[in-house]
TORROTI-812868 format. One line per 2 residues: number of its first residue (from 1); for each residue x negated, y negated, z negated of C-alpha. Coordinates in Angstrom, 3 decimals. Layout:
% TORROTI-812868
NUM	X Y Z; ...
This chain:
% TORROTI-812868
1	-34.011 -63.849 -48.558; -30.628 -62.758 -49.281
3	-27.043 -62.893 -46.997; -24.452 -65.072 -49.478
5	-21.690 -64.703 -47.178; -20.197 -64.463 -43.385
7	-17.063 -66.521 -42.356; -15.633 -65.290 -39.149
9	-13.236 -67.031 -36.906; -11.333 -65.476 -33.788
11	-14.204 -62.147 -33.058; -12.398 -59.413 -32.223
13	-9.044 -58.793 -34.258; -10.361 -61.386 -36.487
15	-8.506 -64.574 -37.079; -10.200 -65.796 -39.674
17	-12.054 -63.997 -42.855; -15.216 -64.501 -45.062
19	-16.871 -62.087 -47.154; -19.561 -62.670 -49.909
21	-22.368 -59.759 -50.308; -24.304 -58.689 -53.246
23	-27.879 -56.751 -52.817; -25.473 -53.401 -52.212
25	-22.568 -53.649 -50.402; -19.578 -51.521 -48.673
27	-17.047 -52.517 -46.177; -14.478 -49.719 -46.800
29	-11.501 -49.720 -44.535; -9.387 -47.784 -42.169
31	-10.587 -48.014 -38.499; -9.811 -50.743 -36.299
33	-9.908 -52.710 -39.528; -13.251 -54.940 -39.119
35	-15.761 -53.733 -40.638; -17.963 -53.140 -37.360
37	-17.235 -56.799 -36.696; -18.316 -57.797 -39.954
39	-21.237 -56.501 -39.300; -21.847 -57.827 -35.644
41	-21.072 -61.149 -37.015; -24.167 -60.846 -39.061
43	-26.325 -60.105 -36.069; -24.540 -62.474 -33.950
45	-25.253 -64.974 -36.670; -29.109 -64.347 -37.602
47	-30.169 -63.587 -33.718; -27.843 -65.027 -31.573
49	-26.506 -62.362 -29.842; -25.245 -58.959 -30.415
51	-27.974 -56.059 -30.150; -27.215 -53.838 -27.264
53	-24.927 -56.534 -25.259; -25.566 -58.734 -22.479
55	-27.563 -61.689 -24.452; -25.201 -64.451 -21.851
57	-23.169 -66.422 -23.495; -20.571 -65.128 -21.109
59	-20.642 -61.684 -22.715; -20.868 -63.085 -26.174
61	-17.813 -64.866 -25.201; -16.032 -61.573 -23.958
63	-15.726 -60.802 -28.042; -13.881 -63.207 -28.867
65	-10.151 -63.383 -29.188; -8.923 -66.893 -28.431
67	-10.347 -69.956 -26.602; -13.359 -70.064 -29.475
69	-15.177 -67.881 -31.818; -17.420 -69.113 -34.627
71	-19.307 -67.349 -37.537; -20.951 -69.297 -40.247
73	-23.936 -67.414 -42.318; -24.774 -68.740 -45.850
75	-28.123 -67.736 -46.889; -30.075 -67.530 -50.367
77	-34.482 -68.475 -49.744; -35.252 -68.051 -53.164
79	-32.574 -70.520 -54.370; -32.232 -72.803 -51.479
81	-29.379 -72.355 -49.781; -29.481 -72.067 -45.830
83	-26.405 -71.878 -43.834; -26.126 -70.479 -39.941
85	-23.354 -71.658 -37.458; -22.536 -70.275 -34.082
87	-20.123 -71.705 -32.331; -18.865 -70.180 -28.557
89	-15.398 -72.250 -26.854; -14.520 -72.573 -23.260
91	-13.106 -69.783 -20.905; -14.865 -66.680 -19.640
93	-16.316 -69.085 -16.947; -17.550 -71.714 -18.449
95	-18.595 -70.703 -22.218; -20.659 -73.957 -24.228
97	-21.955 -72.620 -27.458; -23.812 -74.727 -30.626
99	-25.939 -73.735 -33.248; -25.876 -75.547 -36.463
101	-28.667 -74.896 -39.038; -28.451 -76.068 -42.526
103	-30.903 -77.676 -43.536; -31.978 -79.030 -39.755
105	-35.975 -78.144 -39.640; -35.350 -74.434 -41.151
107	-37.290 -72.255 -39.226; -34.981 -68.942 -38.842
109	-36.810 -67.264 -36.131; -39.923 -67.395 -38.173
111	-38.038 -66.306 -40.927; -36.589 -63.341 -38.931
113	-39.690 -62.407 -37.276; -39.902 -59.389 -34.571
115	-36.879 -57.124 -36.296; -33.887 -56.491 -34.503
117	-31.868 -56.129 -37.150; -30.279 -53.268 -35.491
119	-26.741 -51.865 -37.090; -28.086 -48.393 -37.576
121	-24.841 -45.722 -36.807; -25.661 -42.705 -37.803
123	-23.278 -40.382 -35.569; -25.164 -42.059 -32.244
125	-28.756 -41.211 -33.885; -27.646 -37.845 -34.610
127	-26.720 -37.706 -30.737; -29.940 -38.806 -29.033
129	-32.499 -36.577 -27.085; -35.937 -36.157 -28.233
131	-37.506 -38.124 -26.206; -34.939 -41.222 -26.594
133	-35.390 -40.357 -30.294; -39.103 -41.392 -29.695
135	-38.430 -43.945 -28.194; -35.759 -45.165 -30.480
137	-38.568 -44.735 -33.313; -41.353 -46.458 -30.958
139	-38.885 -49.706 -30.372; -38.881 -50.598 -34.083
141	-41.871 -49.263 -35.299; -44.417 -52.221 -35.532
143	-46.550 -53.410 -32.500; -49.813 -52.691 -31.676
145	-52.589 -55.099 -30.470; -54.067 -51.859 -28.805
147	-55.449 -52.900 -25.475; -55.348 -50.580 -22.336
149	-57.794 -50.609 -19.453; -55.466 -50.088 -16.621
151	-57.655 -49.604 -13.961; -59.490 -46.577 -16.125
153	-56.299 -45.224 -17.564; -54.094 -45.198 -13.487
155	-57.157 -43.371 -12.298; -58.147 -40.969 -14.654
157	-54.613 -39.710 -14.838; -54.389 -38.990 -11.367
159	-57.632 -37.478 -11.608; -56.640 -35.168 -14.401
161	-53.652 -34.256 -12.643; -55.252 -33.280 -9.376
163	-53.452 -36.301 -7.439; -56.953 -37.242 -5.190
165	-54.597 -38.410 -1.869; -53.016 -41.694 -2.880
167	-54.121 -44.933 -0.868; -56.399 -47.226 -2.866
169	-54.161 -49.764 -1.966; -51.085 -48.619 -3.818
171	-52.977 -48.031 -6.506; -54.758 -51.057 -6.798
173	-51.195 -52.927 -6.309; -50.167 -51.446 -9.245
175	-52.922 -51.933 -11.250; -52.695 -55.492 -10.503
177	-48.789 -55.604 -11.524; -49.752 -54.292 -15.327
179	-53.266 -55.759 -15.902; -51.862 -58.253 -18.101
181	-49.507 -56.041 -19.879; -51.134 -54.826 -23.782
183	-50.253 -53.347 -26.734; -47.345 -50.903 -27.106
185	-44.868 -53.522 -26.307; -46.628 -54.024 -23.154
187	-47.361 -50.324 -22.385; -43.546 -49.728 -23.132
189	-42.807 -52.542 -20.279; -45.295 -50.977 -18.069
191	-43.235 -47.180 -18.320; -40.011 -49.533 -17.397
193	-42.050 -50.612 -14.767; -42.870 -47.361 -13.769
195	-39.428 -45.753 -14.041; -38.316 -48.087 -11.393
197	-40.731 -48.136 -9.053; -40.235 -44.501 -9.094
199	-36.602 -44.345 -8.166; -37.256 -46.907 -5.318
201	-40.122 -44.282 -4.240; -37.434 -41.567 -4.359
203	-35.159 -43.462 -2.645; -37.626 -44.160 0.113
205	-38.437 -41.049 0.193; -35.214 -39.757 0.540
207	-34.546 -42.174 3.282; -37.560 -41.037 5.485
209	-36.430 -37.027 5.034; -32.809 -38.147 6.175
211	-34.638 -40.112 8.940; -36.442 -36.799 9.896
213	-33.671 -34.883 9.734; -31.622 -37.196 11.523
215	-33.846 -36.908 14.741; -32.976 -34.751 17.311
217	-34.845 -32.145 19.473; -33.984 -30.528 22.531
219	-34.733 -27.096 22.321; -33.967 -26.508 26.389
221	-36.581 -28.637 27.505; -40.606 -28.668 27.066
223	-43.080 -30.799 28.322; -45.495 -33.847 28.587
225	-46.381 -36.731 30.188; -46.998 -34.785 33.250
227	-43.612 -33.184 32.944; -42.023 -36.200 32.406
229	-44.289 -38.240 35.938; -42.870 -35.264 37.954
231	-39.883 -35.322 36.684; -39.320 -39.048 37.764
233	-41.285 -38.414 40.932; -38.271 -35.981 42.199
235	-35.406 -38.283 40.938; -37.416 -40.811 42.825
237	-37.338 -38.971 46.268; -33.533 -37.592 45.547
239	-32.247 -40.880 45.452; -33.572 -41.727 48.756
241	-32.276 -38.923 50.082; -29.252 -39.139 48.782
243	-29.361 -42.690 50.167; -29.843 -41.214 53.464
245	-27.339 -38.667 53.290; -24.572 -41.455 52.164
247	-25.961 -43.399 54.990; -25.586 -40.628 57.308
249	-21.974 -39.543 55.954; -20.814 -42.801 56.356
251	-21.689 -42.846 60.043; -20.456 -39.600 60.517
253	-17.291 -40.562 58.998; -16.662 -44.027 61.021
255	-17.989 -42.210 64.247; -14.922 -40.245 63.251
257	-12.308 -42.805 63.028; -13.815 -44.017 66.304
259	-13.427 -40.682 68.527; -9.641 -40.370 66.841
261	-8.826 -44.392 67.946; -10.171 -43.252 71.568
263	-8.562 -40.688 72.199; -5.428 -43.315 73.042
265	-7.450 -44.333 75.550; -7.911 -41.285 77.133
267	-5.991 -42.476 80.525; -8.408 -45.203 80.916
269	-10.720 -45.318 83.872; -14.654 -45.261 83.013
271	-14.467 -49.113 83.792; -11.733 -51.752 84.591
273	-13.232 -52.155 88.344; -13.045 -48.483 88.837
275	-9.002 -48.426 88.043; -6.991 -48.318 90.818
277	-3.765 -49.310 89.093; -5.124 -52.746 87.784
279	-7.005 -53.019 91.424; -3.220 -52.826 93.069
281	-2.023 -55.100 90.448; -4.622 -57.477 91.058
283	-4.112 -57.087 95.135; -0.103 -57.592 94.307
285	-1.242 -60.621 92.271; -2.828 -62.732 95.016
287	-0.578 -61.849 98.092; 2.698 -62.880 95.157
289	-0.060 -66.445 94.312; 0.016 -66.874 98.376
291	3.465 -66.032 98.954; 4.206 -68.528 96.457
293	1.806 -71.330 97.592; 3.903 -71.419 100.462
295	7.248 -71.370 99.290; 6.137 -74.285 97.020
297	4.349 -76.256 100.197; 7.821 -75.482 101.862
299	9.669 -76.340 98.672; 7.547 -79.963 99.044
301	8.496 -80.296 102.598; 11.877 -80.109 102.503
303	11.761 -81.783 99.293; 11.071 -85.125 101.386
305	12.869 -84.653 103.970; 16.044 -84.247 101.691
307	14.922 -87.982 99.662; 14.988 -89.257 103.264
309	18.374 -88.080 104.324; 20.193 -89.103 100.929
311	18.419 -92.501 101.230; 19.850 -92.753 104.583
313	23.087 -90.964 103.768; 23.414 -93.441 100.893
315	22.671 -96.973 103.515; 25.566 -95.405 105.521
317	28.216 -94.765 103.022; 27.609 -98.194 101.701
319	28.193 -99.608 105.263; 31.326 -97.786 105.439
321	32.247 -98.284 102.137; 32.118 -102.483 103.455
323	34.822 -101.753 105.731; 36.100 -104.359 109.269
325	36.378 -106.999 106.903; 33.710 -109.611 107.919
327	31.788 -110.692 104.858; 31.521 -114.340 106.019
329	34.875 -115.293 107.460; 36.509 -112.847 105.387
331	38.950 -111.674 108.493; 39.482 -108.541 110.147
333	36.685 -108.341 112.631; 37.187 -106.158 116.087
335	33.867 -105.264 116.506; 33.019 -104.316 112.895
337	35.662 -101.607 113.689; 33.996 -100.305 116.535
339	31.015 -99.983 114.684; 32.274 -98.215 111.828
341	33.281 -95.635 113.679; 29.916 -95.064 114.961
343	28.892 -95.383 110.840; 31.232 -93.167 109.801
345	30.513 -90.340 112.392; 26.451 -90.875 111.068
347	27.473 -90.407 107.530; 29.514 -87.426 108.302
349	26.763 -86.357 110.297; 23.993 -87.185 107.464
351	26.020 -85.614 104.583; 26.052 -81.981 106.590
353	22.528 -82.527 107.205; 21.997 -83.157 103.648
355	24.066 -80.561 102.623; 21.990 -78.389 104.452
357	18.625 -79.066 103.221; 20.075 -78.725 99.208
359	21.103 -75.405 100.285; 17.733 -74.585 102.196
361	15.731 -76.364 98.385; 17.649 -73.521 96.410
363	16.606 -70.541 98.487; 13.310 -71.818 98.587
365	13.389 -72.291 94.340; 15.546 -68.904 93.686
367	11.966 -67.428 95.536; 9.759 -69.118 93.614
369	11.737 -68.489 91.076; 11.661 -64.809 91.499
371	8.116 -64.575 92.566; 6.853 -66.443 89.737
373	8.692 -63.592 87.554; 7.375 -60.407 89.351
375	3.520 -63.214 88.699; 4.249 -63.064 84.725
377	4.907 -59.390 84.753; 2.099 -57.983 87.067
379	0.132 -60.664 84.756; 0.882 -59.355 81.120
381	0.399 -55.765 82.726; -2.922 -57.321 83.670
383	-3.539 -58.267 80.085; -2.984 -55.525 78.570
385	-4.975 -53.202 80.792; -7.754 -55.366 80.184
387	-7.538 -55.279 76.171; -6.792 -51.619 76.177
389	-10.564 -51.627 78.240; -11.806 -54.113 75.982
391	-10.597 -52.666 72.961; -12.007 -49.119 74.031
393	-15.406 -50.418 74.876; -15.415 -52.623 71.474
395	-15.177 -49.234 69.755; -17.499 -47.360 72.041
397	-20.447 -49.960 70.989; -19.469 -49.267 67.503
399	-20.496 -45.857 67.831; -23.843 -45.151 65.779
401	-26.489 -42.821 66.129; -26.659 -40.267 63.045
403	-29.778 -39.830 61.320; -31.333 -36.828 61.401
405	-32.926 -34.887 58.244; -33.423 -31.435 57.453
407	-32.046 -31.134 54.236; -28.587 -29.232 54.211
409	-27.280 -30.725 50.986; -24.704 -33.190 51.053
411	-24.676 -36.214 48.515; -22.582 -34.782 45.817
413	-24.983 -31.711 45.796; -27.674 -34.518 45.283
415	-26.167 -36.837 42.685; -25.272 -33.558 40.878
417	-28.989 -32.280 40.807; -30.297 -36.178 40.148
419	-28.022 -36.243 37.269; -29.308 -33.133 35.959
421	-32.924 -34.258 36.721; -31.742 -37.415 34.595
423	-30.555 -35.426 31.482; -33.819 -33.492 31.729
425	-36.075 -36.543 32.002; -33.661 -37.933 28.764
427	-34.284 -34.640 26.589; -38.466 -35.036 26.981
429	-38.623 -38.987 26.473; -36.265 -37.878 23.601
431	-38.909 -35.531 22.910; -41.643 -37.063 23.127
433	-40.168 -40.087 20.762; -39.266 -37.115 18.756
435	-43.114 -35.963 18.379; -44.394 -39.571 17.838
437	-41.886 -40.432 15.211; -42.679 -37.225 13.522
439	-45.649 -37.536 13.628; -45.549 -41.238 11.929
441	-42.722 -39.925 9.852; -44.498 -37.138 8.566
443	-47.314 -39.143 7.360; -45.441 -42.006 6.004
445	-43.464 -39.033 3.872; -46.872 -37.596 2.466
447	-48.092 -40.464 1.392; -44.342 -41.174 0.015
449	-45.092 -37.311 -1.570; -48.106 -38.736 -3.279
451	-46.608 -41.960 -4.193; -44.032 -40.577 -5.860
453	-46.241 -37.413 -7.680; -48.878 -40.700 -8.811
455	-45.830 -42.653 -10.399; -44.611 -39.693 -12.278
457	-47.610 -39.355 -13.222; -48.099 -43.121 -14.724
459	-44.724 -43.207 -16.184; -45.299 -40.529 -18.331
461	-48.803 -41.839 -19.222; -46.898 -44.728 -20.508
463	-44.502 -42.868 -21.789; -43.419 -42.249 -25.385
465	-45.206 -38.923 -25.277; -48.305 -41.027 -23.753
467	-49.814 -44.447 -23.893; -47.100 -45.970 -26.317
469	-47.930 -43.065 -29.375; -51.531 -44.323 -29.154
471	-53.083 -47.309 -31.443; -56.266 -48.387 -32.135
473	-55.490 -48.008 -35.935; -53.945 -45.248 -36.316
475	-50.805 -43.668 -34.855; -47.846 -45.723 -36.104
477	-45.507 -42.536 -36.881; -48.481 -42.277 -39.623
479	-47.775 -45.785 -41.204; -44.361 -44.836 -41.287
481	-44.455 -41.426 -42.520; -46.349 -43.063 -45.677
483	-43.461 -45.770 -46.235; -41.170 -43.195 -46.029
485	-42.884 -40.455 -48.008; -42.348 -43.507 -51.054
487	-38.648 -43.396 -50.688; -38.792 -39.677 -49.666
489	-40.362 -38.565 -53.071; -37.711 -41.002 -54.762
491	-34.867 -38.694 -53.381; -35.730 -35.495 -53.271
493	-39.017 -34.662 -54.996; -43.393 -35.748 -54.473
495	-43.330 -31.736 -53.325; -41.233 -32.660 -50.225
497	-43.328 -35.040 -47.331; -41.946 -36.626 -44.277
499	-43.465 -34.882 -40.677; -43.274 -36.188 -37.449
501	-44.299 -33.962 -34.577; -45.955 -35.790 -32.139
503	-46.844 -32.874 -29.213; -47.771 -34.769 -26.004
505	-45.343 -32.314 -24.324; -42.266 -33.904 -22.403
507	-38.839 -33.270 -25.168; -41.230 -32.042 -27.836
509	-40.820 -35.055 -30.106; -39.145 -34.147 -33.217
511	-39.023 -34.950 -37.231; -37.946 -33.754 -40.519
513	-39.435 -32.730 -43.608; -42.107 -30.691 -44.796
515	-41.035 -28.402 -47.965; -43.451 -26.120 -49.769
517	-45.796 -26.354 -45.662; -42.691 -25.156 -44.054
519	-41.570 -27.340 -41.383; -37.839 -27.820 -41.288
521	-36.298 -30.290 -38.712; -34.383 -32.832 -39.046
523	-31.384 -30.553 -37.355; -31.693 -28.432 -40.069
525	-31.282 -30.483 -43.177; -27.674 -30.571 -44.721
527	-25.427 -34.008 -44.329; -26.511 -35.172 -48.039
529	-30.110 -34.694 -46.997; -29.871 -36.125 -43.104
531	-28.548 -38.987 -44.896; -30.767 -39.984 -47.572
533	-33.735 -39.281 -44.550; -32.249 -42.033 -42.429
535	-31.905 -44.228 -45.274; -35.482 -43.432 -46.295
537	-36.357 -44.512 -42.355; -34.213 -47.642 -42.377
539	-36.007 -48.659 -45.909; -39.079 -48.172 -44.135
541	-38.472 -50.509 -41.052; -37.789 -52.631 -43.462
543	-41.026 -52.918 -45.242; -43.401 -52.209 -41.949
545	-41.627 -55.140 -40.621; -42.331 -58.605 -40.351
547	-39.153 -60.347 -41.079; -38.437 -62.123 -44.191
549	-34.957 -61.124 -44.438; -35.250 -57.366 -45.954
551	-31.867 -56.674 -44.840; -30.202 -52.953 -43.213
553	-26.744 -52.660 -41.936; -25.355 -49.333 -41.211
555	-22.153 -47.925 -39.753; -20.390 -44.889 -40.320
557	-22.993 -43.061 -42.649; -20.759 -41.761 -45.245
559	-17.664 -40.701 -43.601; -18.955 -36.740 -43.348
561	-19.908 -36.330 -46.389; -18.602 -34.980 -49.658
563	-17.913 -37.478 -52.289; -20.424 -35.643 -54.395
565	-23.430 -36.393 -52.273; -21.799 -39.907 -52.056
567	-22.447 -40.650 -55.363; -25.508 -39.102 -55.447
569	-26.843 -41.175 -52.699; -25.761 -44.334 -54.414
571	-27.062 -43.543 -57.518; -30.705 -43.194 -55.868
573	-29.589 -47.073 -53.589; -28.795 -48.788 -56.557
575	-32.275 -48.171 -57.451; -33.898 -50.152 -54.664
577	-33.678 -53.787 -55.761; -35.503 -55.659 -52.726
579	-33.892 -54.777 -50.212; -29.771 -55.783 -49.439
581	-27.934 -53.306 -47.661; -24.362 -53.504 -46.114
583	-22.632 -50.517 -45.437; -19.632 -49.666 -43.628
585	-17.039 -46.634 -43.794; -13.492 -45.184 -44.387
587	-14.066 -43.307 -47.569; -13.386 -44.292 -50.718
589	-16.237 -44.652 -52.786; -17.082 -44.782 -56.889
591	-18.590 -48.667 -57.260; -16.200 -50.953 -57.203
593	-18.734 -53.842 -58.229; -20.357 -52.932 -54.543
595	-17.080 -52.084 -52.179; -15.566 -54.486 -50.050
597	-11.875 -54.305 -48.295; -11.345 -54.833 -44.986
599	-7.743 -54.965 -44.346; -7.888 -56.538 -41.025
């Protein structure tokens, strides 16, 4: 199966190109031109995605330059012609992508089988360590049906590496997570596997030694349980003490207030009957009560007798107020006259009597008056010799009895030593949760220890150095070193051989040639010669491969070298008429029947 042609429309810079491809082919063009995107295109084309990028169509997406990016692949299946379409529209956020295959039931991923189709670029192969140059070597080589008997392969490792303290549990887990994973493929999942599970173990156990180094210990204190009982036991009986002593104070100090508030009674008799003063007063009191009963009886008296004499003194005025005129004849009347003469003498009489008795009424009211004020005063002084007795004996039965106890230490001598009974009883519960959680800590972090020291130990028995370089027919570096050897002897000579060194040892991993049994790595071999080895690898791939579409696209290969090894190297391509290459570079190149321009 051969590529016909690539149309490309809005991926990367760009807008809209197509290219047609013979069996060798080279983009030539400056950079930033295309060329890498002409080859991308391909991949995105035949796989669907770009190798080495998110396979989501929302990273696809991020390639393209507009609102839409399409590439269209026209194939040659020994002369039928098959055509590819990708298309990918929308916005970051909400990408829809088709795929249109020409003719409809053409089975391209059958046709394309397990291959990658990597684009090989030769400055980032150069870069790689050893062991991701293994593993670089591992992920293309064909894979094995070899199959692995976990259970037998977990234990013996830890066996042979002394590892004898790991929980069959944790083991068993994880024999139970890769059971069903075989061949290299699987073996190579299993180390991913691996890999993680061993940073999480790191992690964890770099969580439980900040945990134990986070815990504190009180280095002032030291003790048990028993320390800790007695400890409570004397902050037990200091509190009630210091209760007592509060207790006590508290008395003492409103006994105090008391004794100060009495001594302004000081003048004050031992009782009210037993002070002469307020027995005068009350003497003074009942001879003023009886002095005034008596006015007031007299006050009653003459009270009456003064209605009577204004009654009468009011009958007589009236009678002289009538005159001598008699009432019925209305005439002067000689013997009325007489008469009210006699009237008139009465009323004079009667008005000096009552006159008299008013004046007789006021004396008698100025003194009951008078005595009624001296009453109020000896009264109120009565009063308040009374509350100032009451008052004084109120506080005297407020007065309590201390308690007595023979400690001398007041209560802020007691809450000071109870507080530093309290810190003390803190530091060895502190303590003793220190000890337990060490304790738990401690073992929790060895078996952590041998966690981690088993799953270094599996990931590097699945390693590229380990599990994955072993097959049940043969090492695969072996296959390959014969494919290559083919193009190998085509380039340089049937004297020189392809060697792979395959030491179990970790970053031992390396390759080159063998010339006249010398060993010379690939490191060593000059640009010309580095080159043609890769291509020899690449050619390889190709035919231990399963895919259908003998196809190798390379970036950058050429742009170090000298434009005599160049030519060399394409003399010795143009040789190989099965496969279809597609090379990409800034140099300028003899063959123009084979360069393409990319002008961007």
């Amino acid at each position: 199966m051969v590529i016909k042609k690539i149309e490309i429309e809005g991926f990367h810079n760009v807008e809209k190109k197509a290219y047609e491809f013979n069996m060798l082919n080279y983009l030539k063009g400056p950079n930033g031109s295309g060329k890498s995107t002409v080859l991308e295109a391909i991949q995105l084309a035949l796989l669907g995605y770009i190798p080495g990028t998110d396979k989501n169509k929302s990273s696809i997406f991020s390639h393209a330059r507009g609102r839409a990016l399409a590439v269209t692949l026209y194939l040659d299946d020994e002369g039928e012609e098959i055509s590819v379409s990708r298309v990918f529209c929308g916005t970051p956020s909400n990408v829809t992508s088709s795929l249109d295959i020409s003719p409809k039931n053409y089975d391209l991923k059958g046709v394309i089988g397990s291959m990658e189709l990597p684009i090989f670029n030769f400055n980032e192969f150069l870069g790689m360590t050893s062991n991701k140059l293994k593993d670089w070597f591992l992920n293309f080589l064909p894979k094995s049906d070899v199959t692995v008997d976990w259970e037998d392969e977990l234990k013996n490792s830890l066996s042979e590496s002394g590892i004898m303290e790991v929980q069959e549990d944790f083991i068993q887990e994880n024999i139970n997570h890769v059971q069903n994973l075989q061949g290299v493929e699987g073996i190579r999942t299993a180390n991913k596997y691996f890999k993680e599970l061993l940073s999480f173990k790191k992690s964890e156990l770099q969580r439980v030694e900040g945990t134990i180094k986070s815990q504190i210990y009180y280095e002032d204190v030291s003790g048990g349980d028993e320390d800790i009982s007695e400890c409570k036991s004397e902050i037990y009986a200091l509190q009630n003490l210091r209760k007592i002593q509060i207790e006590r104070e508290s008395i003492e100090k409103t006994n105090k207030h008391i004794y100060e508030s009495l001594k302004s009674f000081s003048e004050l008799e031992d009782s009210l009957h037993s002070d002469e003063n307020y027995s005068k007063l009350v003497e003074e009191k009942e001879k003023l009560v009886e002095e005034k009963e008596k006015y007031e009886k007299e006050f009653e008296e003459i009270n009456r007798k003064l209605i009577d004499v204004t009654v009468s003194w009011r009958t007589l005025n009236e009678l002289s107020k009538s005159g001598t005129m008699c009432p019925i004849l209305s005439i002067d009347c000689s013997d009325l006259k007489s008469r009210k003469q006699k009237i008139d003498k009465d009323l004079k009489n009667k008005l000096e009597e009552k006159e008299e008795i008013e004046q007789k009424k006021e004396y008698i009211e100025t003194n009951i008056s008078d005595i009624q004020l001296k009453l109020d005063d000896i009264v109120s002084t009565l009063s308040e010799i009374e509350s100032a007795y009451q008052r004084r004996d109120s506080l005297k039965s407020q007065i309590r009895s201390v308690p007595e106890i023979s400690d001398s230490r007041n209560s802020e001598e007691l809450e000071k030593e109870i507080s530093e009974l309290n810190n003390k009883l803190i530091k060895l519960e502190a303590n003793k949760e220190y000890n337990r959680l060490i304790e738990k800590i401690t073992l929790d972090k060895y078996h952590l220890d041998q966690e981690v020291q088993a799953v270094k130990c599996w990931e590097k028995l699945t390693g590229v150095n380990g599990l994955q370089n072993q097959t049940e027919d043969g090492s695969p570096f072996d296959i390959l070193s014969d494919n290559m050897n083919k193009y190998v002897h085509k380039f340089f000579n049937k004297t020189v051989n392809v060697y792979f060194n395959l030491v179990g040892k970790a970053n031992s991993f390396s390759f080159g040639l063998m010339r006249q049994n010398k060993y010379i790595p690939y490191n060593l071999l000059s640009s010309g010669e580095k080159c043609l080895y890769a291509l020899a690898l690449m050619l390889s791939l190709i035919n231990i491969g399963d895919s259908r579409i003998r196809l190798i696209l390379v970036d950058d290969m050429f742009d170090h070298l000298d434009n005599k090894n160049i030519e060399n190297i394409f003399k010795n391509l143009q040789k190989i008429k099965d496969v279809q290459m597609i090379f990409a570079g800034v140099k300028d190149i003899k063959g123009k029947e084979f360069t393409i321009e990319i002008r961007g």
